[in-house]
Chimera marker file (.cmm) of the C-alpha trace (Angstrom):
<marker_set name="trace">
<marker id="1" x="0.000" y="0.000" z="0.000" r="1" g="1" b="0" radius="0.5"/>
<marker id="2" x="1.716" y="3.537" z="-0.736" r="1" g="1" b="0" radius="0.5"/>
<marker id="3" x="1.474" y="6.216" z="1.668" r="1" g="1" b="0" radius="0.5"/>
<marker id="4" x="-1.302" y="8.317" z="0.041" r="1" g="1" b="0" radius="0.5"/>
<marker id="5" x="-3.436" y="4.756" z="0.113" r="1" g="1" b="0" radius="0.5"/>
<marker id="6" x="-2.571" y="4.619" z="3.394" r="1" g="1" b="0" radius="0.5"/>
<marker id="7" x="-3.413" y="8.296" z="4.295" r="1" g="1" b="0" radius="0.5"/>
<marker id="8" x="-6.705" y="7.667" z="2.770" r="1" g="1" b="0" radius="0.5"/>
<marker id="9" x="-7.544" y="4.691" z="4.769" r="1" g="1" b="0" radius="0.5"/>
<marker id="10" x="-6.628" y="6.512" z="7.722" r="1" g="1" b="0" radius="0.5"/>
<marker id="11" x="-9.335" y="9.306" z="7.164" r="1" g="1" b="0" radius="0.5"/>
<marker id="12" x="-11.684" y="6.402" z="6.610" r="1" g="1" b="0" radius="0.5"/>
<marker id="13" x="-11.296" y="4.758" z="9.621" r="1" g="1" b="0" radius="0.5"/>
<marker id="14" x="-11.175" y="7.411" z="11.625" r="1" g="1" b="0" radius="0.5"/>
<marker id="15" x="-14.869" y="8.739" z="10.142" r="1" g="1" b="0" radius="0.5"/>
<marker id="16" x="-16.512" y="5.185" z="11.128" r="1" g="1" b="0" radius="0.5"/>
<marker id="17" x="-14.043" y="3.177" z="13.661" r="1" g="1" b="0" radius="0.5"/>
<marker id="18" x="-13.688" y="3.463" z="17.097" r="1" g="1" b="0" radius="0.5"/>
<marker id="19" x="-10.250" y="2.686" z="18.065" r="1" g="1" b="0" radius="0.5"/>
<marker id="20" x="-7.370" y="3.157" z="20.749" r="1" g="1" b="0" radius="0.5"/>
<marker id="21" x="-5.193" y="5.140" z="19.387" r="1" g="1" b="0" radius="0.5"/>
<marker id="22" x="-2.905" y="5.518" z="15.987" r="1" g="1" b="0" radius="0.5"/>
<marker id="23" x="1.126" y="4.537" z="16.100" r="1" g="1" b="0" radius="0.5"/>
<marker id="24" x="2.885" y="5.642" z="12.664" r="1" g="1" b="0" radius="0.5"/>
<marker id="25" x="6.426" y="3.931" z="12.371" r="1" g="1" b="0" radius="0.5"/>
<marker id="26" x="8.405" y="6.402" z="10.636" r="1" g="1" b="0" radius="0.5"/>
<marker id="27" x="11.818" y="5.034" z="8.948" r="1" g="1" b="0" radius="0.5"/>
<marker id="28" x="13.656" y="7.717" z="7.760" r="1" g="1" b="0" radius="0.5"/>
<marker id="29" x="16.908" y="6.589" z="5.217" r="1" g="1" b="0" radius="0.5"/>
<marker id="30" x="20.538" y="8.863" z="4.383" r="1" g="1" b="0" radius="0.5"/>
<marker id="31" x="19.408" y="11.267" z="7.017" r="1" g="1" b="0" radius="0.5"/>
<marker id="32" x="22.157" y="14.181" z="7.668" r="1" g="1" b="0" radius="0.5"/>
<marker id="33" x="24.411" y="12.866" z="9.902" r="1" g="1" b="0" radius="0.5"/>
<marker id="34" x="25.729" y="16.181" z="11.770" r="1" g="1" b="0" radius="0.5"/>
<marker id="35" x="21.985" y="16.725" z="12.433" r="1" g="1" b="0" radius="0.5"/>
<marker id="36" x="21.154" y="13.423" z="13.678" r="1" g="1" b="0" radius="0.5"/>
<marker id="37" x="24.419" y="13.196" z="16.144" r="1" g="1" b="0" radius="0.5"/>
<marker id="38" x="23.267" y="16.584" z="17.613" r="1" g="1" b="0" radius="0.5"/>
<marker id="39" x="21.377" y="16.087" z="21.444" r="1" g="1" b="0" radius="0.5"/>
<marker id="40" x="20.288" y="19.661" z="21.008" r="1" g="1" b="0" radius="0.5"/>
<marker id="41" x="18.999" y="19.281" z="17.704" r="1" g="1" b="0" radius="0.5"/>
<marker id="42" x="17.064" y="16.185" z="18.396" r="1" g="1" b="0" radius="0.5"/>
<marker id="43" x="15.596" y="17.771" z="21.527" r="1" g="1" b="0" radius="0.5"/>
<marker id="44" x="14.316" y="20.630" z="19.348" r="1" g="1" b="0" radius="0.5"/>
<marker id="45" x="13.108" y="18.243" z="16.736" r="1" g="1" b="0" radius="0.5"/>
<marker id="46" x="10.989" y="16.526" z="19.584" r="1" g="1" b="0" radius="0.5"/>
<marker id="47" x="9.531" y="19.979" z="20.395" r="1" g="1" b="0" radius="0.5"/>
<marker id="48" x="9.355" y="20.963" z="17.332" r="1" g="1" b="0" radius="0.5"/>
<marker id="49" x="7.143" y="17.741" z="15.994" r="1" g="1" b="0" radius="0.5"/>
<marker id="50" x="4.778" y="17.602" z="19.433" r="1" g="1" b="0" radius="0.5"/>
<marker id="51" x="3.621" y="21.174" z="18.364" r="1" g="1" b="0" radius="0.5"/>
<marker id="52" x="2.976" y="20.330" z="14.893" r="1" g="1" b="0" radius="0.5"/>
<marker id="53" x="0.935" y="17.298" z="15.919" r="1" g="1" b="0" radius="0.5"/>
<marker id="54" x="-0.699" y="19.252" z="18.406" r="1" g="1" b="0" radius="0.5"/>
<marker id="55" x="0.441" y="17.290" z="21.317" r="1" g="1" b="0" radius="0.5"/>
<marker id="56" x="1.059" y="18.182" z="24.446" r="1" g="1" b="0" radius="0.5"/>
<marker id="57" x="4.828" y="17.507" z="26.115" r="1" g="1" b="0" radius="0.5"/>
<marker id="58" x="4.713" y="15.767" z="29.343" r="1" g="1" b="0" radius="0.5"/>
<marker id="59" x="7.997" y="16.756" z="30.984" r="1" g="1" b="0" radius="0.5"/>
<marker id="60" x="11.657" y="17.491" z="29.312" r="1" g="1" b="0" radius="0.5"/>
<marker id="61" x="12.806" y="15.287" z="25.838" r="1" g="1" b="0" radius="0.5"/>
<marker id="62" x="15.048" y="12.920" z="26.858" r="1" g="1" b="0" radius="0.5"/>
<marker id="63" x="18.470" y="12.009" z="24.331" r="1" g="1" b="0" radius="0.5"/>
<marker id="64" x="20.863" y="9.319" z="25.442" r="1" g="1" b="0" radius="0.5"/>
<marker id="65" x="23.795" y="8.189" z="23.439" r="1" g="1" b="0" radius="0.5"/>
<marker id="66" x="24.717" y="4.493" z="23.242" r="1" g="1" b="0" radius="0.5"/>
<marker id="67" x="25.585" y="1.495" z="21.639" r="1" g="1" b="0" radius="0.5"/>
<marker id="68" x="28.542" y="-1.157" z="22.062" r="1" g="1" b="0" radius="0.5"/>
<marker id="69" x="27.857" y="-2.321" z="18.510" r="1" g="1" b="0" radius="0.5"/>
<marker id="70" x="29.011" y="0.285" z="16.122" r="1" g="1" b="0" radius="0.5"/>
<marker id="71" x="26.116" y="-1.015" z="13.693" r="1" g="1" b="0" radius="0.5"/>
<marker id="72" x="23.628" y="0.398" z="16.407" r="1" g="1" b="0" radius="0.5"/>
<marker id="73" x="25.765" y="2.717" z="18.102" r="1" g="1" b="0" radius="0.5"/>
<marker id="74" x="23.542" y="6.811" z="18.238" r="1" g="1" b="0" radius="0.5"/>
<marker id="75" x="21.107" y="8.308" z="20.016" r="1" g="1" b="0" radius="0.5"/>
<marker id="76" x="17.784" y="7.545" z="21.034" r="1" g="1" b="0" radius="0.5"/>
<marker id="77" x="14.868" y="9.825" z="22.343" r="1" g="1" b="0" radius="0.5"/>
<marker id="78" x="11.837" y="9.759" z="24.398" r="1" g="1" b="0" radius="0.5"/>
<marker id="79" x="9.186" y="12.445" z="24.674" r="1" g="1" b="0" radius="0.5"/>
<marker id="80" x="6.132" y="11.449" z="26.918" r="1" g="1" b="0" radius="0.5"/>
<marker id="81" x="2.872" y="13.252" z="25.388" r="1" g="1" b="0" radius="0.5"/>
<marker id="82" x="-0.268" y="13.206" z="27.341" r="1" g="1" b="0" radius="0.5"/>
<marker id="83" x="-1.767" y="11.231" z="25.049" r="1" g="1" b="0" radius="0.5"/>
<marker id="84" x="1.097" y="8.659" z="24.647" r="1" g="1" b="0" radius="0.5"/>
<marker id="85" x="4.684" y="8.670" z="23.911" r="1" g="1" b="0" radius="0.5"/>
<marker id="86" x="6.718" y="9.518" z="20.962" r="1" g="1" b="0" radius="0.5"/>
<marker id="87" x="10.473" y="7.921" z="20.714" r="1" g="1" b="0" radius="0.5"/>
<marker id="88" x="13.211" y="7.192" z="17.995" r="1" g="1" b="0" radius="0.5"/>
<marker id="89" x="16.268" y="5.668" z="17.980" r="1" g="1" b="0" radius="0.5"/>
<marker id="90" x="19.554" y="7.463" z="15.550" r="1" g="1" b="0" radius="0.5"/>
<marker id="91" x="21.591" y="4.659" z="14.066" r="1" g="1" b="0" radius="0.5"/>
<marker id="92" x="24.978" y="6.337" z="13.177" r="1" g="1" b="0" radius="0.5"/>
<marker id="93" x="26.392" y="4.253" z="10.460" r="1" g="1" b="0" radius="0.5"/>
<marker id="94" x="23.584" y="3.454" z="8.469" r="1" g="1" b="0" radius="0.5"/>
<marker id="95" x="22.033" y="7.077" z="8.598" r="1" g="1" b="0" radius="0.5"/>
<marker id="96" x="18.598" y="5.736" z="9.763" r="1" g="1" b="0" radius="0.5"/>
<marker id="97" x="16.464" y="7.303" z="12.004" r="1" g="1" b="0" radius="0.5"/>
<marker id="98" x="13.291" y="5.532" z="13.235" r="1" g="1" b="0" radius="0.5"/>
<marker id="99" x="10.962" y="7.128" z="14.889" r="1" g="1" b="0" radius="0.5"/>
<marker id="100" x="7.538" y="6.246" z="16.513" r="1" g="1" b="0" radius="0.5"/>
<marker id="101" x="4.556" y="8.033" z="17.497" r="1" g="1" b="0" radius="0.5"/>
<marker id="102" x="1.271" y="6.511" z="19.285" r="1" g="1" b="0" radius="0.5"/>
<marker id="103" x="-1.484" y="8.530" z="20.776" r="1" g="1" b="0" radius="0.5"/>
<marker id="104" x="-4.962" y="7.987" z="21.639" r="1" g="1" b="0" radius="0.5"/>
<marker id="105" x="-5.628" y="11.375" z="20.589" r="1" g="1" b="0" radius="0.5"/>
<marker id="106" x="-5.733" y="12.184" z="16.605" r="1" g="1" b="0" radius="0.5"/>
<marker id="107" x="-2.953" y="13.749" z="14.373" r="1" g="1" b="0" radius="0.5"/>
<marker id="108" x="-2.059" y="12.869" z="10.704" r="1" g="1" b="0" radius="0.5"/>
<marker id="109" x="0.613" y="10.608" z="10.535" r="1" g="1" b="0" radius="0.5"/>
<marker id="110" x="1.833" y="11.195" z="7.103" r="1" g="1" b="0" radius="0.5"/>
<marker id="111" x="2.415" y="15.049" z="8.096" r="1" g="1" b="0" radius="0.5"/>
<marker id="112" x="4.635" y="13.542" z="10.732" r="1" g="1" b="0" radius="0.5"/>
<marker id="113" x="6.315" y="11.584" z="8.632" r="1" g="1" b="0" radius="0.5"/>
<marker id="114" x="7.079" y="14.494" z="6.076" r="1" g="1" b="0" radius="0.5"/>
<marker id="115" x="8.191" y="16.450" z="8.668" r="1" g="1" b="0" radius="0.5"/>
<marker id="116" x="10.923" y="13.919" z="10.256" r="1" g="1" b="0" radius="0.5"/>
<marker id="117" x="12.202" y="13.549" z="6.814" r="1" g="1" b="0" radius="0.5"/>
<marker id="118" x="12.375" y="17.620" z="6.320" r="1" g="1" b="0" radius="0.5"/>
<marker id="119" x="14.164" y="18.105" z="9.563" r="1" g="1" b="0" radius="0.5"/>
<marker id="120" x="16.660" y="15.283" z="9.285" r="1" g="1" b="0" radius="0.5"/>
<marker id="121" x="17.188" y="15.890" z="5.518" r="1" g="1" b="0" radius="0.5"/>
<marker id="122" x="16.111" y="12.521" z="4.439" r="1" g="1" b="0" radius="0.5"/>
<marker id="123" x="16.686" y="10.848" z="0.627" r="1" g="1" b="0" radius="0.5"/>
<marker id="124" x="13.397" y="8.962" z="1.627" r="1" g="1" b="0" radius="0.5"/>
<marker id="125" x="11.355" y="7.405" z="4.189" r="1" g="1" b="0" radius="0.5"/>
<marker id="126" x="8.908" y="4.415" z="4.807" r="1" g="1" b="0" radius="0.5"/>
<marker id="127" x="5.594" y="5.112" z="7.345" r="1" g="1" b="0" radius="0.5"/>
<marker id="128" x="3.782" y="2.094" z="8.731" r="1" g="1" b="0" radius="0.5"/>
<marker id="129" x="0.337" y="3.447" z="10.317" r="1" g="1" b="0" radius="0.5"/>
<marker id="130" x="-1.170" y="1.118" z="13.085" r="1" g="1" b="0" radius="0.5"/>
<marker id="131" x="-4.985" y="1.738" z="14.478" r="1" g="1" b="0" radius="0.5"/>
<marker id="132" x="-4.493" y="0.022" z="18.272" r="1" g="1" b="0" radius="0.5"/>
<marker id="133" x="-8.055" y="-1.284" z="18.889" r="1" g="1" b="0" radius="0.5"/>
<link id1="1" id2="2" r="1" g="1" b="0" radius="0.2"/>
<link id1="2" id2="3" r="1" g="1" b="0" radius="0.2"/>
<link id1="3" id2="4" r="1" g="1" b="0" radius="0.2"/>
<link id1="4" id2="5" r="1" g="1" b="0" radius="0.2"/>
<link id1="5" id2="6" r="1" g="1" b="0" radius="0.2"/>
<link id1="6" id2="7" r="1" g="1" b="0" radius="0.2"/>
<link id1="7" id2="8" r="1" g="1" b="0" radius="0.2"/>
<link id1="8" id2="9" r="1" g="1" b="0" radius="0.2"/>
<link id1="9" id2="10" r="1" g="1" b="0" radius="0.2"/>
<link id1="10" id2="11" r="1" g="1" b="0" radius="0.2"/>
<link id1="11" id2="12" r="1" g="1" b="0" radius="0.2"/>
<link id1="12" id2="13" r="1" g="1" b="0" radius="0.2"/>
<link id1="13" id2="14" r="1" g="1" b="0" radius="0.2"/>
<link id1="14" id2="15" r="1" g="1" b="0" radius="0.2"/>
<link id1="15" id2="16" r="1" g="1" b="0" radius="0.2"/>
<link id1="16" id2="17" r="1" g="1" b="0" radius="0.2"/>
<link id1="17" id2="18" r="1" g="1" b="0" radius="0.2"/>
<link id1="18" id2="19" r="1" g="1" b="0" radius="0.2"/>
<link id1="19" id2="20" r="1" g="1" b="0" radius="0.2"/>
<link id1="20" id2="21" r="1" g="1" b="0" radius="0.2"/>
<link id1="21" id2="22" r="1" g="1" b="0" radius="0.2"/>
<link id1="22" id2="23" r="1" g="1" b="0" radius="0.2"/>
<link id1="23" id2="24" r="1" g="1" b="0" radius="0.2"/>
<link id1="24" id2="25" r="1" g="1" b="0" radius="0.2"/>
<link id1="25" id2="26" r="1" g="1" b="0" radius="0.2"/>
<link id1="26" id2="27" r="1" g="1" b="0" radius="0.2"/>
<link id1="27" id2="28" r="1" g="1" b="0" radius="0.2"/>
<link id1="28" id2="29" r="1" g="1" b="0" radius="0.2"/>
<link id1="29" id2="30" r="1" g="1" b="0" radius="0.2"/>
<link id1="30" id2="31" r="1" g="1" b="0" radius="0.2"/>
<link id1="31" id2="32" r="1" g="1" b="0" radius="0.2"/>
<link id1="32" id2="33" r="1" g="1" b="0" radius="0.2"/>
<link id1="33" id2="34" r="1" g="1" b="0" radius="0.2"/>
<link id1="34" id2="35" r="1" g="1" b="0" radius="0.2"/>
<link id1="35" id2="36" r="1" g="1" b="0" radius="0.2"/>
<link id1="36" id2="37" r="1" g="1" b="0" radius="0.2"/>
<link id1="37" id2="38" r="1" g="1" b="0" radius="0.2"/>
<link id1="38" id2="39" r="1" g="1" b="0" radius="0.2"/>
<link id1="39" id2="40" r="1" g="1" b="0" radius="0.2"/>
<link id1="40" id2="41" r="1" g="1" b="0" radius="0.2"/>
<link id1="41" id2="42" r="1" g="1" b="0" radius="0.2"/>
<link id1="42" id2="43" r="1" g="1" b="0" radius="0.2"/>
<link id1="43" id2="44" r="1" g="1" b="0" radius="0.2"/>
<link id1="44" id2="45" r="1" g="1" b="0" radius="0.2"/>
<link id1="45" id2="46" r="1" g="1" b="0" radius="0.2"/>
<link id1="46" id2="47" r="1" g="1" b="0" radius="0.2"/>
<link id1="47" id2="48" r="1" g="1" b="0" radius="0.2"/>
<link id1="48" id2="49" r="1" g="1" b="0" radius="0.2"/>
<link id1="49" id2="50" r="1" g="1" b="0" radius="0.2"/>
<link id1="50" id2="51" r="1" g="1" b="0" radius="0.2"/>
<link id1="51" id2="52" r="1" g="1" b="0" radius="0.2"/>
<link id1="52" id2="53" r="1" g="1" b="0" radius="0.2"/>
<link id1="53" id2="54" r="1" g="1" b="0" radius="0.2"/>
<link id1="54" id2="55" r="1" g="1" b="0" radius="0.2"/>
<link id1="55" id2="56" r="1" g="1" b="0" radius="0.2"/>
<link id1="56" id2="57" r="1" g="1" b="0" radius="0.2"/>
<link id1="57" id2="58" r="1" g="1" b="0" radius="0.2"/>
<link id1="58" id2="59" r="1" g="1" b="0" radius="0.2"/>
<link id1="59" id2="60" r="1" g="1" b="0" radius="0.2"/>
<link id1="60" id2="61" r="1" g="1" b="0" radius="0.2"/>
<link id1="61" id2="62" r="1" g="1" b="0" radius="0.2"/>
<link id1="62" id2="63" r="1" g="1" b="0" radius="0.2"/>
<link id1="63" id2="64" r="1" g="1" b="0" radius="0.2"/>
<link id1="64" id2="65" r="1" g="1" b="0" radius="0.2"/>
<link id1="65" id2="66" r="1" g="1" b="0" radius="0.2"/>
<link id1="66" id2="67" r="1" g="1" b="0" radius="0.2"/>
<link id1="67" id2="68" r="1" g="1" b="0" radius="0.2"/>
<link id1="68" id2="69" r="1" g="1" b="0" radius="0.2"/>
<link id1="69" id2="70" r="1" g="1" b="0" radius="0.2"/>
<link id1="70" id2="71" r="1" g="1" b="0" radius="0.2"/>
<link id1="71" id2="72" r="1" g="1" b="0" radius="0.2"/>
<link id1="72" id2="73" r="1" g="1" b="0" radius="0.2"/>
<link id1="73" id2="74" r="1" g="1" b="0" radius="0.2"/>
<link id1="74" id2="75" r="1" g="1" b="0" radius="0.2"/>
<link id1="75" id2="76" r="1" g="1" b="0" radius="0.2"/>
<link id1="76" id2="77" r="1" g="1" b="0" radius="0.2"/>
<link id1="77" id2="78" r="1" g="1" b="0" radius="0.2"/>
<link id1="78" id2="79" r="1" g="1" b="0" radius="0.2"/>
<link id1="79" id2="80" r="1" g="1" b="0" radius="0.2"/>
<link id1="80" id2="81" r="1" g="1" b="0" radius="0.2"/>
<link id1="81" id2="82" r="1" g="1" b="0" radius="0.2"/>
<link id1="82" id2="83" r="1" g="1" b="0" radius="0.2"/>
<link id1="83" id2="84" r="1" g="1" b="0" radius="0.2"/>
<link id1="84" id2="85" r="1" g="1" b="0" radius="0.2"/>
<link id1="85" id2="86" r="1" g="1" b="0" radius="0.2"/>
<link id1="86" id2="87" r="1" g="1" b="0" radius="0.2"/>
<link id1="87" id2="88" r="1" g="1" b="0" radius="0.2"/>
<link id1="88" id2="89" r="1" g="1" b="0" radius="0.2"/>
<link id1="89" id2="90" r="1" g="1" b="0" radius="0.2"/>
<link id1="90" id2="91" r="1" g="1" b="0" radius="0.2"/>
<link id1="91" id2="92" r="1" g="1" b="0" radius="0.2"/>
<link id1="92" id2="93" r="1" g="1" b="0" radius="0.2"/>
<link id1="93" id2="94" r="1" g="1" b="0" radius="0.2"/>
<link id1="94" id2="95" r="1" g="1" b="0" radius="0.2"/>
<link id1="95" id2="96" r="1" g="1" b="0" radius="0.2"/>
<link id1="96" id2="97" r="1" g="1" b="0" radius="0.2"/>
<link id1="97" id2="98" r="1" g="1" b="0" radius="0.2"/>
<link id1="98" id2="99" r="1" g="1" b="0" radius="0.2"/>
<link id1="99" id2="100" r="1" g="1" b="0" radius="0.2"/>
<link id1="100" id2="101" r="1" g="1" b="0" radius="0.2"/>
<link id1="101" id2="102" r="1" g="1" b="0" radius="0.2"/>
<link id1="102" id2="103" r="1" g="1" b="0" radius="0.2"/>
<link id1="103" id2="104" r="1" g="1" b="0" radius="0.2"/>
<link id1="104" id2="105" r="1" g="1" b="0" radius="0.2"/>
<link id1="105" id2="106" r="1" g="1" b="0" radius="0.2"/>
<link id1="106" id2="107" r="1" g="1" b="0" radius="0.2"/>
<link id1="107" id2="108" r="1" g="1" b="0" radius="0.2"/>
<link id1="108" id2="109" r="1" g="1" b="0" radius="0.2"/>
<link id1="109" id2="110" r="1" g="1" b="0" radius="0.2"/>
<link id1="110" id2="111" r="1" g="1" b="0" radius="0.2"/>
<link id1="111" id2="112" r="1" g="1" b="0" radius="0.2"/>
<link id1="112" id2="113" r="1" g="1" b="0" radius="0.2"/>
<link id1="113" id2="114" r="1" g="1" b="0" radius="0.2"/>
<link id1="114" id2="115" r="1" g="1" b="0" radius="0.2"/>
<link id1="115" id2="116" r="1" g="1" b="0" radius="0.2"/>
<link id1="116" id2="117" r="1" g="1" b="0" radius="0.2"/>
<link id1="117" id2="118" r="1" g="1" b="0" radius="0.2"/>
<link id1="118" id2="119" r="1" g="1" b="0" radius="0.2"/>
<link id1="119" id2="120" r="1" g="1" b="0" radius="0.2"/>
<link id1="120" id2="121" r="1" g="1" b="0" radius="0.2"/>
<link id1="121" id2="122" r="1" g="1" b="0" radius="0.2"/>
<link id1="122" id2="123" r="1" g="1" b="0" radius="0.2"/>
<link id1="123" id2="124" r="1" g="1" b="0" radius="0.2"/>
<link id1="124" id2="125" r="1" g="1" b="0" radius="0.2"/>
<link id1="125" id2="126" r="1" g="1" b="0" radius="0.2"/>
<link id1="126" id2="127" r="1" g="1" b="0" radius="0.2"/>
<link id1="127" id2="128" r="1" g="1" b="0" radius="0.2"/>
<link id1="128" id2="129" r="1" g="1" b="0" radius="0.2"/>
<link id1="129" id2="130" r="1" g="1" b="0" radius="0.2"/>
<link id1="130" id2="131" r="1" g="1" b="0" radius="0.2"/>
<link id1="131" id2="132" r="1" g="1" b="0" radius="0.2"/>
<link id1="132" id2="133" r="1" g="1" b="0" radius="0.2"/>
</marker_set>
């Protein structure tokens, strides 16, 4: 299914479907590496994509570096939202960034998703939308 297939069956189940809550997997490929081995960067990223989504922040973004393996070695974030949690992990040597966002309350993942790849300066991306019932 492509992405705008995908958009358009998220529209459609949100218009008749009661569900939980939405969680977009966002793989973002050849991101820009200075960008994605800044802590202050990704913090602002995290800020940056809660307002967009119109979610609220519960508390301060967290960024930890670490990784014994080199082929998993980077950063990874957490940002608690009140409706959920949004988190990503910054894989070094392959430039990949994947990122996840669930909340109960509504946002459209695919402007996520374009957004991520914006910021990070992407070559492309893959989003996997999930309605949690």
């Amino acid at each position: 299914m492509n992405v705008l297939e995908n958009k358009q069956e998220v529209i459609k189940e949100e218009e008749t479907t009661e569900y939980w809550g939405v969680s977009s997997n966002i793989d973002l490929y050849d991101c820009d590496l200075a960008t994605m081995q800044n802590a202050d960067a990704i913090r602002e990223f995290a800020v940056a994509l809660c307002d967009r989504i119109k979610m609220r922040r519960y508390g301060e973004t967290q960024v930890v570096f670490f990784g014994d393996e080199p082929r998993v070695q980077g950063y990874s974030m957490t940002q608690l939202i009140e409706t959920s949690l949004v988190s990503g992990h910054f894989a070094d040597a392959s430039r990949a960034i994947y990122l996840d966002v669930f909340s109960c309350a509504p946002y459209d993942p695919e402007d996520a998703a374009k957004f991520a790849a914006e910021y990070f300066k992407a070559a492309s991306y893959k989003l996997n939308v999930v309605h949690r019932r």
